[in-house]
C-alpha positions in Angstrom: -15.2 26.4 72.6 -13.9 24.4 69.4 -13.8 27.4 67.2 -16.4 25.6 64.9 -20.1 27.3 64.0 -23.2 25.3 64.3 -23.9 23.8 60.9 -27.5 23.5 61.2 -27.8 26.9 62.5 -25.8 27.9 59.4 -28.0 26.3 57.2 -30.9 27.7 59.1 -30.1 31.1 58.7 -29.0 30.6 55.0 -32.0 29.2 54.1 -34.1 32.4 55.7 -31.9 34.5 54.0 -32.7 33.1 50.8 -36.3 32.9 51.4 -36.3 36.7 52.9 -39.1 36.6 55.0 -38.1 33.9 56.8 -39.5 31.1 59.2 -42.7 33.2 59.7 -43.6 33.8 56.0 -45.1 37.0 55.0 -48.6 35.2 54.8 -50.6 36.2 57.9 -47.3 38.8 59.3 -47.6 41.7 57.0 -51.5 41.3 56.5 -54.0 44.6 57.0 -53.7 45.4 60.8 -50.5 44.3 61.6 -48.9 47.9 61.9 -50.7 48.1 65.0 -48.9 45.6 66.3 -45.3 46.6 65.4 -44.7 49.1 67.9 -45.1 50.1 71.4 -47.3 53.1 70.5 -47.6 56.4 71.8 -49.5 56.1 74.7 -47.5 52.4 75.3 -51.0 50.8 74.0 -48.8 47.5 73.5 -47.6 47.1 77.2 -48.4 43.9 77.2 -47.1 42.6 74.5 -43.3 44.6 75.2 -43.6 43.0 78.5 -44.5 39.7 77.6 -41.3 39.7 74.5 -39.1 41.2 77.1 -40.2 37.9 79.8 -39.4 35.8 77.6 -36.0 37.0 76.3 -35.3 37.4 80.1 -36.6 33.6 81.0 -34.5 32.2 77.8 -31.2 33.7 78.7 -32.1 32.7 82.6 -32.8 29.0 80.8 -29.5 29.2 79.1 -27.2 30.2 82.0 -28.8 27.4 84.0 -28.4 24.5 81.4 -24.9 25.3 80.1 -22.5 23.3 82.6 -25.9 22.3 85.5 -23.3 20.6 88.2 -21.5 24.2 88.7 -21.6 26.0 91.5 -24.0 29.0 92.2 -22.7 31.8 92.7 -22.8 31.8 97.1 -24.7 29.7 99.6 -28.5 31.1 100.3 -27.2 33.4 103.1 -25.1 35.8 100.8 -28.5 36.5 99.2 -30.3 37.1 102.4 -27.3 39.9 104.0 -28.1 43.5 104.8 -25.2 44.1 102.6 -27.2 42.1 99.7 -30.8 43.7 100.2 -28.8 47.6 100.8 -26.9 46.8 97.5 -30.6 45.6 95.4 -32.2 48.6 97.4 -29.5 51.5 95.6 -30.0 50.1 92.5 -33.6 50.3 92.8 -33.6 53.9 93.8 -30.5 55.0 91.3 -32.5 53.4 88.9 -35.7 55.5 89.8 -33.7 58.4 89.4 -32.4 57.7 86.3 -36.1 57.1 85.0 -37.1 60.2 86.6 -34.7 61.8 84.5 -35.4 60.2 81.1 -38.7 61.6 81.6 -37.7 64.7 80.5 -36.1 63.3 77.7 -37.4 64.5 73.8 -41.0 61.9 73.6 -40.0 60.3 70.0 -42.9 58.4 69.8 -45.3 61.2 70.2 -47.6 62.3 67.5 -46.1 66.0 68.2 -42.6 65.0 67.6 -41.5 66.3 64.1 -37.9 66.7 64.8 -35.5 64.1 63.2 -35.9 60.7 61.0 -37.0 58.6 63.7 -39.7 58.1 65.8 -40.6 55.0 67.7 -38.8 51.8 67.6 -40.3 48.5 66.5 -41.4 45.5 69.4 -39.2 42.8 67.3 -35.8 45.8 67.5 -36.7 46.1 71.0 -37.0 42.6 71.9 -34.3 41.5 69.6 -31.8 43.8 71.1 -32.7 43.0 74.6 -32.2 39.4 74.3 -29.1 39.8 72.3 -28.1 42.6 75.0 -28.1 39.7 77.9 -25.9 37.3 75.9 -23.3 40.7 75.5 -22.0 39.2 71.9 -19.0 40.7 70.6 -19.2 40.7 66.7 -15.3 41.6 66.5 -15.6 37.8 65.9 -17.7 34.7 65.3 -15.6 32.5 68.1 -17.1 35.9 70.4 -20.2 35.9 68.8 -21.3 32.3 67.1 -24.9 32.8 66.7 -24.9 37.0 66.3 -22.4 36.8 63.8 -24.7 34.5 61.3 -27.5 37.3 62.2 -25.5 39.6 61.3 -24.8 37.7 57.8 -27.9 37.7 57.0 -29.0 40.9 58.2 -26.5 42.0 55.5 -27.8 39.7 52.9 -31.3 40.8 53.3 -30.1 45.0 53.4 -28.3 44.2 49.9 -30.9 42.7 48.6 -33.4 45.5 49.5 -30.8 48.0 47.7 -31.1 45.6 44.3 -27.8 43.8 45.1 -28.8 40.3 43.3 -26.1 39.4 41.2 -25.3 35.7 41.8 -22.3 35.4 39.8 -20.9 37.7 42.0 -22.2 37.6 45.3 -23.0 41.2 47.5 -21.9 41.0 50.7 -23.2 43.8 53.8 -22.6 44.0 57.2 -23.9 46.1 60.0 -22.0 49.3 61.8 -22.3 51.4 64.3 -23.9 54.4 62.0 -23.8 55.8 58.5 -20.8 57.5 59.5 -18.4 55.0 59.8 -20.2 53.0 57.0 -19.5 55.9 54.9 -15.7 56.0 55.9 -15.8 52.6 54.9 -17.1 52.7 51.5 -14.0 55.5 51.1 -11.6 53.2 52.6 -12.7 50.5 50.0 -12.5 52.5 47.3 -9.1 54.1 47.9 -8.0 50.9 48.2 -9.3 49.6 44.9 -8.2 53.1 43.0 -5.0 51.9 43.9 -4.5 48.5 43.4 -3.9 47.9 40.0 -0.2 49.7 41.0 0.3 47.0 43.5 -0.3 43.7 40.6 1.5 45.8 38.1 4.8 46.1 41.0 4.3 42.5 41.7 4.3 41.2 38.1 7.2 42.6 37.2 9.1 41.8 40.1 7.9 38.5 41.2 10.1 35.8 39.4 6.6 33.3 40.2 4.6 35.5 38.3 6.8 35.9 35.1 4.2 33.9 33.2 1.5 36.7 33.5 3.7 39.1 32.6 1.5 39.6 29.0 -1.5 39.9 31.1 -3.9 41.4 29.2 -7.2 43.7 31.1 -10.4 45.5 29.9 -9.9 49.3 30.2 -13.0 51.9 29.6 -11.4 51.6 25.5 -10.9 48.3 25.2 -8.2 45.5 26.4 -4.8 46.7 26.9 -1.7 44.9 28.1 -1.5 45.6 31.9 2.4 46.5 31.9 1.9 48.6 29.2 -0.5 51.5 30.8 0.8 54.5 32.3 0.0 55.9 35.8 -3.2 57.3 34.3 -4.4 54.1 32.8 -3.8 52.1 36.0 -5.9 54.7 37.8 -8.9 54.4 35.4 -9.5 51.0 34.9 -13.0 49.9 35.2 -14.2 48.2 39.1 -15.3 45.3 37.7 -11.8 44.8 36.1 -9.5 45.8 39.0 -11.8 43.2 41.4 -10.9 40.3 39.2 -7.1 41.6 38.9 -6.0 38.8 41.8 -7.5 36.0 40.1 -6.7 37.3 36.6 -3.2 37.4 38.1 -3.3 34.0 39.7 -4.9 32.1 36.2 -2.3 34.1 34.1 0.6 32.9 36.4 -0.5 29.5 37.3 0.0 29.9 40.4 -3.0 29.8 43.7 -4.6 33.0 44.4 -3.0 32.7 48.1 0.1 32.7 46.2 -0.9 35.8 44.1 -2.4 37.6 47.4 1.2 36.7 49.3 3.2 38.8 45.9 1.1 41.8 46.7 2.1 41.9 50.5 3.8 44.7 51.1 3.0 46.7 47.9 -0.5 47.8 48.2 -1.7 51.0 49.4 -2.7 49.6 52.5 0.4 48.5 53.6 2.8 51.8 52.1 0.1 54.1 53.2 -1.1 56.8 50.7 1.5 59.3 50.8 4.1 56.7 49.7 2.2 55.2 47.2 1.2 58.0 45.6 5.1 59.0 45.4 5.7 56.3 43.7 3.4 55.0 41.1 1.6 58.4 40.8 4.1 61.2 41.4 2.7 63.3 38.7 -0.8 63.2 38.8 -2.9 64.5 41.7 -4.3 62.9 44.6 -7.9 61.2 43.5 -11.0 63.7 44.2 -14.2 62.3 45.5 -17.5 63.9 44.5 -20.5 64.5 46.4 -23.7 66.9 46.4 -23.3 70.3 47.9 -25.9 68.6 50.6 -24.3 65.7 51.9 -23.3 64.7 55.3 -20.4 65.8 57.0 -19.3 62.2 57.4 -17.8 62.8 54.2 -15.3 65.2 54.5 -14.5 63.5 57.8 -13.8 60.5 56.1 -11.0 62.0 53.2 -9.2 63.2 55.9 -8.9 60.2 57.8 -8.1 58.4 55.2 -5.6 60.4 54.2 -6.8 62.0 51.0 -7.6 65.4 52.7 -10.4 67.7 53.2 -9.9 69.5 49.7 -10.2 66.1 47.9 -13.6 66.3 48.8 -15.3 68.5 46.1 -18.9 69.7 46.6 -21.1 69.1 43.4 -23.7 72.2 43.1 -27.9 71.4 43.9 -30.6 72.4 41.9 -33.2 74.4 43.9 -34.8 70.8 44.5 -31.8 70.0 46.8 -30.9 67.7 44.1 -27.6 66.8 42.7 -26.7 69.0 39.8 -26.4 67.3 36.8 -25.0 69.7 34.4 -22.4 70.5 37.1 -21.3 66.7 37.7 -20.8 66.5 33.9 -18.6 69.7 33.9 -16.8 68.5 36.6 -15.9 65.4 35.3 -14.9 67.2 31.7 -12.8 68.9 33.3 -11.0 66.1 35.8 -10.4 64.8 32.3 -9.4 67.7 30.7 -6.8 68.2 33.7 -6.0 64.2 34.3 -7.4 64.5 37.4 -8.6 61.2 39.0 -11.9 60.8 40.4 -11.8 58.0 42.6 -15.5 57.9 44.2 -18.9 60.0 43.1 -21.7 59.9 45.6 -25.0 60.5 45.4 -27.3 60.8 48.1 -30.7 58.8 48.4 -32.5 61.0 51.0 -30.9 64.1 52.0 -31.4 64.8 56.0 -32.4 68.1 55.8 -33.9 68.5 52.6 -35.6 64.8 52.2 -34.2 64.8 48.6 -32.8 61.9 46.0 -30.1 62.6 43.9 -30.8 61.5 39.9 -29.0 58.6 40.4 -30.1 57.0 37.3 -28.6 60.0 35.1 -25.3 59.9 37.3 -25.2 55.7 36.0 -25.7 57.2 32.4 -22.8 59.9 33.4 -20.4 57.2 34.7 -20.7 55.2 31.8 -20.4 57.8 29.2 -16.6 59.2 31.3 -15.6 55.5 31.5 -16.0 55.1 28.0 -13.3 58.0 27.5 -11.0 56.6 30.1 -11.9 58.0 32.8 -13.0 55.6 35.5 -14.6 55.9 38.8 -16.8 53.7 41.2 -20.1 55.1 42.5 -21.6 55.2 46.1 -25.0 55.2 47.5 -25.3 57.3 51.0 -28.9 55.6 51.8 -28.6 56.6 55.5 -31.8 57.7 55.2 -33.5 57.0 52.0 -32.1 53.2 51.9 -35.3 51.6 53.4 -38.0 53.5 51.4 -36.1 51.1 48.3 -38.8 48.3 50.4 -41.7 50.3 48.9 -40.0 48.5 45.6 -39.3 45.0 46.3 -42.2 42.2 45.7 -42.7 39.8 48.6 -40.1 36.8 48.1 -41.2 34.2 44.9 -43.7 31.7 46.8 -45.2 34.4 49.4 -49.0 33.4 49.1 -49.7 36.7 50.6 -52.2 38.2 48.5 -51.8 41.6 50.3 -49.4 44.4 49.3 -48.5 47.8 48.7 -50.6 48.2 46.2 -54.2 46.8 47.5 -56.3 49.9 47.9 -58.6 47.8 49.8 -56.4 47.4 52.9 -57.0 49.8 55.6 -52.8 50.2 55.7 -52.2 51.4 52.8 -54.4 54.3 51.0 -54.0 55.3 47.8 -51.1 58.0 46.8 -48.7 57.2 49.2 -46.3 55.7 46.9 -43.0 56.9 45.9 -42.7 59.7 42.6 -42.0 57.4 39.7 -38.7 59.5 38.8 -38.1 58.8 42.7 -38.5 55.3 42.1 -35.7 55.1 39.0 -33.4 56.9 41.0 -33.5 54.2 44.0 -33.6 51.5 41.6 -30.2 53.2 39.9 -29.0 51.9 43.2 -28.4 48.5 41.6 -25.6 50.0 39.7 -23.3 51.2 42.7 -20.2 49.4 44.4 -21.4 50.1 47.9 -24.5 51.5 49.5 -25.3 53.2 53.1 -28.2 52.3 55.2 -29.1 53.2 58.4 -31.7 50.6 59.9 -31.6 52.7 62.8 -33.6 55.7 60.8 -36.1 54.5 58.4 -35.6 51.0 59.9 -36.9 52.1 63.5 -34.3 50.2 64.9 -32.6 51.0 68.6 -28.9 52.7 67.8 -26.4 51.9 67.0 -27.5 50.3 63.6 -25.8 51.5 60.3 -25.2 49.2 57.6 -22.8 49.6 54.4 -23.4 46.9 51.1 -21.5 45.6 48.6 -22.8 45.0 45.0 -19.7 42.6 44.2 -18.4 41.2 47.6 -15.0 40.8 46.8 -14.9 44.1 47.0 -14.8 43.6 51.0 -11.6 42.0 50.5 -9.6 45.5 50.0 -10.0 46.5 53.4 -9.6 43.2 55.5 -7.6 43.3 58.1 -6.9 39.4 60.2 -5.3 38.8 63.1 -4.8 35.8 63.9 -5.1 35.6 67.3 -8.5 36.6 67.1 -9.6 35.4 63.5 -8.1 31.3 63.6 -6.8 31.6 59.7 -11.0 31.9 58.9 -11.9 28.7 60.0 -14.9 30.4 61.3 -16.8 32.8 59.3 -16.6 36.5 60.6 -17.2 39.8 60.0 -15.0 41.8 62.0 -12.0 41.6 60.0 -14.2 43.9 57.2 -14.5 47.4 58.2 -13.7 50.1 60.8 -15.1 48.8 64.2 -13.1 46.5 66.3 -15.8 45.5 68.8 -19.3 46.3 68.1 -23.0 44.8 69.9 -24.2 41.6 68.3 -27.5 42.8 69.7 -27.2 45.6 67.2 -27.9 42.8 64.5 -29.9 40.7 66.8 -32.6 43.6 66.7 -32.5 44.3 62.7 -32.4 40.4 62.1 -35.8 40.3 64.4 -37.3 43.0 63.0 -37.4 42.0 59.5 -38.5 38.8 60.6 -41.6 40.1 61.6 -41.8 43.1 59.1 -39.9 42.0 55.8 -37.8 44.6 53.8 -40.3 44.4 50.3 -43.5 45.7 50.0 -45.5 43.4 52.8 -43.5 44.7 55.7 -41.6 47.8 55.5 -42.4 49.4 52.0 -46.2 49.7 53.8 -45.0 51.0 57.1 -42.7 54.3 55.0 -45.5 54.0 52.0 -47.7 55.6 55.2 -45.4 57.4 56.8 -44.8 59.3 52.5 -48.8 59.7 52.6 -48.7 61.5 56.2 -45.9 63.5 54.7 -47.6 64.7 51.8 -50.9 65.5 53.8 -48.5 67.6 56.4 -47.3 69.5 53.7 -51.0 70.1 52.0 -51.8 71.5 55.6 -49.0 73.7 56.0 -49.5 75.4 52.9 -53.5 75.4 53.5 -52.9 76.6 56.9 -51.0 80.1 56.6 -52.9 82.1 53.7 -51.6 84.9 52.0 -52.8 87.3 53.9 -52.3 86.3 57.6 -49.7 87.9 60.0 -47.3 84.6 59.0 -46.5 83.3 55.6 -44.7 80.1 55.7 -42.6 79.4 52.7 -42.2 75.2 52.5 -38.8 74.3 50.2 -40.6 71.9 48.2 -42.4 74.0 45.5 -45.5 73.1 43.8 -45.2 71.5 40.5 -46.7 74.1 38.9 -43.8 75.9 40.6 -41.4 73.7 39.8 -42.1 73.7 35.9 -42.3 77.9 35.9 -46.1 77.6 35.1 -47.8 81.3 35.3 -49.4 82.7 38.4 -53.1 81.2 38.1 -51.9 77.4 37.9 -50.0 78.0 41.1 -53.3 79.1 42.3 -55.2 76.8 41.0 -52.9 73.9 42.8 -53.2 75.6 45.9 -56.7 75.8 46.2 -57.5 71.8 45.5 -54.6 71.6 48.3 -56.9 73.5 50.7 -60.2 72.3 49.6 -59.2 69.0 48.6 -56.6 67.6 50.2 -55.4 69.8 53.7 -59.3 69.9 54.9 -60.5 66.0 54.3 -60.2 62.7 56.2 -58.4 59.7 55.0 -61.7 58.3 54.0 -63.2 61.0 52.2 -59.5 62.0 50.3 -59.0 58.1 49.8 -62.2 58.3 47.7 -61.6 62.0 46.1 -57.9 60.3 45.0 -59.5 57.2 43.5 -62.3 59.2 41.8 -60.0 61.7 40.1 -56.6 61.0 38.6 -55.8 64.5 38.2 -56.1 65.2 42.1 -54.2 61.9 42.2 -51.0 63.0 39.9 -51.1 66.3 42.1 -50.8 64.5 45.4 -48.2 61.9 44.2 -45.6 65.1 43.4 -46.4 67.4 46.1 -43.6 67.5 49.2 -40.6 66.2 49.1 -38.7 62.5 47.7 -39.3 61.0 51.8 -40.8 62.0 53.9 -38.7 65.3 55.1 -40.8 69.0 54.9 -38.8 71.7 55.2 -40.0 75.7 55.5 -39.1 78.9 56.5 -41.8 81.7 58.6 -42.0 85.3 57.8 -44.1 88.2 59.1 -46.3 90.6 57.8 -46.3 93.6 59.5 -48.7 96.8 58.5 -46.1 97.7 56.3 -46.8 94.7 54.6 -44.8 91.4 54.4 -40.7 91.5 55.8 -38.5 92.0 54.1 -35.3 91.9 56.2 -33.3 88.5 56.1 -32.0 89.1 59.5 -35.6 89.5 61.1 -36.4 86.6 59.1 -34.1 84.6 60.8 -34.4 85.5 63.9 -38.1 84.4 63.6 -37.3 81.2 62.8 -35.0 80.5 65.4 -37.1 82.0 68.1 -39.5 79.3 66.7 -37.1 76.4 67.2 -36.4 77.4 70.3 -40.0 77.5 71.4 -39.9 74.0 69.6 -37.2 71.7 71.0 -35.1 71.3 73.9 -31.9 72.9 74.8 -32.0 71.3 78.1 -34.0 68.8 79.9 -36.6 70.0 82.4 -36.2 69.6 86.1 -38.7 66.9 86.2 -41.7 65.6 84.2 -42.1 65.3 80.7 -41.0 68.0 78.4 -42.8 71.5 78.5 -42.8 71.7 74.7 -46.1 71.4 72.8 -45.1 70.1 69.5 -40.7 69.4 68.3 -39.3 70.6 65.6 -35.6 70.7 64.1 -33.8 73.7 62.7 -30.8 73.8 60.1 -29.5 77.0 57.4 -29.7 77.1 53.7 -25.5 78.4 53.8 -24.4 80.3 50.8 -20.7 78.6 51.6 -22.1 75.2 51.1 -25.4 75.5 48.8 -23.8 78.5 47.1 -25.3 82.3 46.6 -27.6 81.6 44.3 -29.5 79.1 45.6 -30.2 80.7 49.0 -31.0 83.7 47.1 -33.6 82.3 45.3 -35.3 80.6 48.2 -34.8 84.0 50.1 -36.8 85.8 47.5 -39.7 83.0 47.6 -39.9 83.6 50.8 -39.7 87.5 50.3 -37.1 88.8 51.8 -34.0 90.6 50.3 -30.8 87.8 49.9 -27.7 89.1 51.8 -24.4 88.3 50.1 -22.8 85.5 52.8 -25.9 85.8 54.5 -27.6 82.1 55.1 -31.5 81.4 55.3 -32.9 79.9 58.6 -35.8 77.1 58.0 -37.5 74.4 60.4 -37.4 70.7 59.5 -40.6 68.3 60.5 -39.8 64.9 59.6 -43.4 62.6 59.6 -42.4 59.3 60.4 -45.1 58.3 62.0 -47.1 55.9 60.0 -50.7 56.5 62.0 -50.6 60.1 62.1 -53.5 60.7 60.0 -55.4 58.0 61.6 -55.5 58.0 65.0 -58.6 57.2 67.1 -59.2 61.0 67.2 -58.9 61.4 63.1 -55.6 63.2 61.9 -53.7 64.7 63.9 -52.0 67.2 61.8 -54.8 69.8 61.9 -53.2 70.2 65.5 -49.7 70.4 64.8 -50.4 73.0 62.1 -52.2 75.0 64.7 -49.6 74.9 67.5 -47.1 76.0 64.7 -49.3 79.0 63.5 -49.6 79.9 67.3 -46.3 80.3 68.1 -44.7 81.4 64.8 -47.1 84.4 65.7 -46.2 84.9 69.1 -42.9 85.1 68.1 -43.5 87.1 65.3 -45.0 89.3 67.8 -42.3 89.8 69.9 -40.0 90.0 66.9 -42.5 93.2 65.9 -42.0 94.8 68.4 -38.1 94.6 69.5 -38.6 95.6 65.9 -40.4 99.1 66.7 -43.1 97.3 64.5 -46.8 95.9 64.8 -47.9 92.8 63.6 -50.6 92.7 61.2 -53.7 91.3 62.7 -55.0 87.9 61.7 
């Protein structure tokens, strides 16, 4: 191996980066019909086609192993493979393997129309195919030497992900790269921006101590106020200056000095915080000013307070920014917060909002927290901004216009395409707020959720890729001084599965990131959402032995409107929405704007529903939390598995998840609030039980049979009422008759 990549694959795969969709085109790909086509299908409809993409990754790595090096030897004469030892050997893998498969049968049936549980369901024929071939080549993206052709898929994968998030500054390049999960991608983006909090200490140290650099030593910087003479800001200043500024300290530095920017990189060595470790550098450039706080909604993943502590800042640097009762970031409380970091000369070294809460399916106002930023830079204090799209990141395709030159004349938007009815789009404030994503320093996505990509695929973005830089870490050994380009010398993971960006890179081939491909795959999956939560609340009235209580309220809920407009919404739900076909609610959404608006705002920002059951008994409906509870987990565990069956598929009828609205983490008054919708008394430290259903399949309204979510609703109503039942009478109650 010469250490050298393949300059025509290079250009290759830089030119179908630039041209997103690739070698294929979008014409006659993303086209009415094709979804069909995309996946395996529930009842493995597309056998054919898996095998036949499996063959031939199978026959191409068999072609490859044969023509690299022809005149070596095989691997034994013909009699090795015609032992007893040989055939017993192939015979136990056969049977282990049998075994195994037996056991996987039990295993939860994602694909399945009746599997509501978590954000994925089935995985895409390009992501399966991809992976596999990729798997049989065993590519170690540590490095490009390890990984020549990965690696560049992996480039572009990242390319094409920053794009998607509104990354398109070409002045200043993004940069992505795929990870194991959001996790880790998550870690990263506080890793990065630790490191760039601090670096304007390390340049300062180095200019005044660096005889090379004495000619820089009137270097002059923008702050959030105006320009000021680096030397001259106090520990405060340093910590506050604007991203865009500390990214261009280096080369600022380098110009300033006259010197080359390896020279100004060498002066830092040894000074930065990655090399003195937190503790220390703190101690000595910051000793009077607390450690930097990152902020982050009240509902967002644990990931983050994992990542402060393993990166040193602590699990109470983490604070947790209150929710509105949408789920929602609070923006009133971000802005007292950040008053009073100011007030107190507190840093704030990362806010985070989240696109597309996990449990809640919500999107943080991103667009208000830009405005917010901006406003707090202004009076000197500065902060960069993160994007945790684990889940939300790929509904941002339902946004992007096929590549300039696409002569497909089908989109999103055609209401004459059988893929794409009418309604399904995004909220328009949900729109803003993913295109606010533009303004962030890094962004999560996770192709493995909304992407339906085969784990492990996570994926964290740059908006400016220098930022990358901060975290680098080469060895030489493994890296050759860059002669080669790489990825594994950005971010956490040593070794990671080129296959991982072998399947993504595949996938989007065959189903872009914009509007042809993957905006109209979620774009269905956001109308099946919004006709499961029509059905849910159509399919529990008010005076049945179960009242469901779904967390998304009605608008005329959500704007305080009096009793008879909440009415009024529910009954077009029932008789317009929850009880019609596509066809006919295609036509009644087209006909009437009104109905339209209505089903555009009902559930939640994805495509997430949560609720909560309660009981009516004869003395009417519960009002004990605890019983409450209990109802709802007697329902999830009549819903999922806890372990897998002793053979056969699983004996579950539909799958649900389960989660709790805690007063420690969403704070008293929000659960209390929900508790009373749903009508029971709020117990102080007392959390609230609810089910999640996550509709992510995109043909669940239309399968050959109709929709299918008639069905689910009933299997929920039959055993939220046999539990219920039993729940009566443990209870010494009775359970009001339906």
């Amino acid at each position: 191996m010469t250490g050298k990549a393949n300059p025509d694959l290079i250009d290759s795969l830089d030119r179908i980066a630039r041209e997103g969709t690739g070698l294929l085109g979008a014409a006659g790909v993303a086209r009415a019909g094709a979804l069909p086509a995309w996946f395996l299908g529930p009842k493995a409809e597309n056998e054919a086609v898996l095998r036949e993409l499996v063959g031939m990754a199978i026959s191409g790595h068999v072609a490859a192993r044969r023509d690299y090096a022809p005149q070596d030897p095989r691997l034994g004469p013909d009699r090795v493979f015609e032992s007893d030892a040989y055939r017993a050997t192939v015979e136990r893998m056969r049977a282990c393997l049998a075994e195994m498969i037996g056991k996987l049968a039990g295993s939860t049936p994602l694909s399945s129309y009746r599997n509501q549980s978590h954000m994925y369901w089935d995985i895409t024929l390009p992501g399966v195919a991809g992976y596999i071939a990729a798997l049989l080549f065993n590519q170690n993206n540590v490095a490009a030497e390890a990984s020549p052709v990965t690696t560049l898929l992996e480039i572009t994968v990242g390319r094409e992900l920053c794009r998607m998030a509104g990354f398109d500054d070409a002045q200043r390049p993004p940069w992505g790269h795929v990870t194991c999960d959001g996790s880790v991608a998550n870690a990263e983006a506080i890793w990065a921006a630790r490191n760039l909090k601090y670096l304007p200490f390390a340049v300062a140290e180095a200019l005044r101590e660096v005889p090379a650099l004495a000619a820089a030593r009137g270097l002059e910087v923008r702050t959030g106020q105006g320009q000021a003479r680096l030397l001259e800001l106090d520990a405060w200043g340093l910590m506050n200056l604007p991203v865009r500024t500390v990214l261009d300290l280096t080369g600022d530095l380098a110009r300033s000095a006259g010197v080359e920017p390896e020279a100004a990189v060498a002066a830092l060595a040894g000074r930065t915080v990655q090399d003195l470790g937190l503790a220390e550098m703190h101690r000595r450039h910051a000793p009077d000013l607390p450690v930097p706080l990152v902020l982050a909604p009240a509902t967002a993943h644990y990931s983050w307070p994992k990542g402060a502590a393993l990166l040193g800042l602590g699990r109470t640097a983490l604070r947790s920014v209150p929710v509105d009762d949408n789920g929602r970031m609070e923006i009133g409380a971000l802005e007292r917060m950040l008053a009073e970091c100011l007030d107190q000369r507190r840093p704030v070294m990362l806010a985070v909002a989240v696109l597309g809460t996990t449990e809640e399916g919500a999107v943080d106002p991103l667009d208000r927290i830009v405005t917010l930023r901006e406003a707090f830079g202004g009076r000197g204090l500065g902060f960069a901004l993160h994007a945790d799209a684990a889940w939300g990141g790929y509904f941002m395709s339902m946004l992007r216009q096929p590549p300039l030159g696409s002569s497909d004349p089908n989109h999103m938007l055609d209401i004459d395409d059988d893929d794409a009815p009418p309604g399904m789009h995004l909220n328009p404030r949900v729109e803003a707020r993913l295109e606010a994503a533009r303004h962030c320093e890094t962004l999560t996505v996770d192709p493995h959720k909304a992407g339906f990509i085969p784990y492990p695929a996570g994926a964290l973005c740059y908006r400016d890729g220098a930022m990358r830089d901060l975290v680098s870490f080469a060895a030489p050994v493994v890296f050759h001084d860059g002669v080669v380009p790489t990825v594994g010398i950005y971010g956490i993971e040593g070794s990671k599965p080129g296959a991982a960006a072998a399947s993504v890179w595949l996938s989007h081939r065959v189903i872009p990131p914009d509007q042809s491909g993957y905006g109209r795959l979620l774009a269905k999956c956001i109308f099946a959402s919004r006709r499961f939560y029509a059905a849910l609340r159509a399919g529990f009235p008010a005076d049945g032995p179960v009242a469901v209580t779904p967390f998304q309220r009605l608008p005329a809920e959500r704007r305080g409107l009096d009793p008879q407009a909440v009415s009024e919404q529910e009954r077009r739900l029932h008789d317009e929405i929850a009880c019609l076909d596509n066809d006919a609610l295609v036509d009644r959404l087209l006909a009437d704007p009104t109905l339209m608006a209505l089903f555009r705002s009902i559930g939640s920002d994805t495509s997430i529903v949560p609720y909560a059951f309660n009981f009516r008994s004869e003395r009417g409906l519960n009002t004990d939390l605890g019983l409450m509870n209990r109802l709802n987990d007697a329902i999830f565990r009549a819903l999922s598995l806890e372990e897998a069956p002793v053979s056969g598929p699983p004996p579950k009828p539909m799958f649900v998840t389960a989660s709790e609205f805690d007063p420690a983490v969403y704070g008293e008054g929000f659960v209390a609030r929900f508790a009373r919708r749903a009508g029971v008394e709020p117990q102080p430290g007392m959390g609230v039980r609810f089910l999640i259903s996550t509709q992510q399949n995109p043909f669940l309204t239309a399968t050959e049979d109709g929709d299918f979510i008639p069905r689910l609703i009933a299997i929920l109503r039959e055993t939220a009422t046999e539990a219920a039942g039993e729940i009566c009478r443990a209870a010494g109650l009775r359970l009001k008759k339906g």
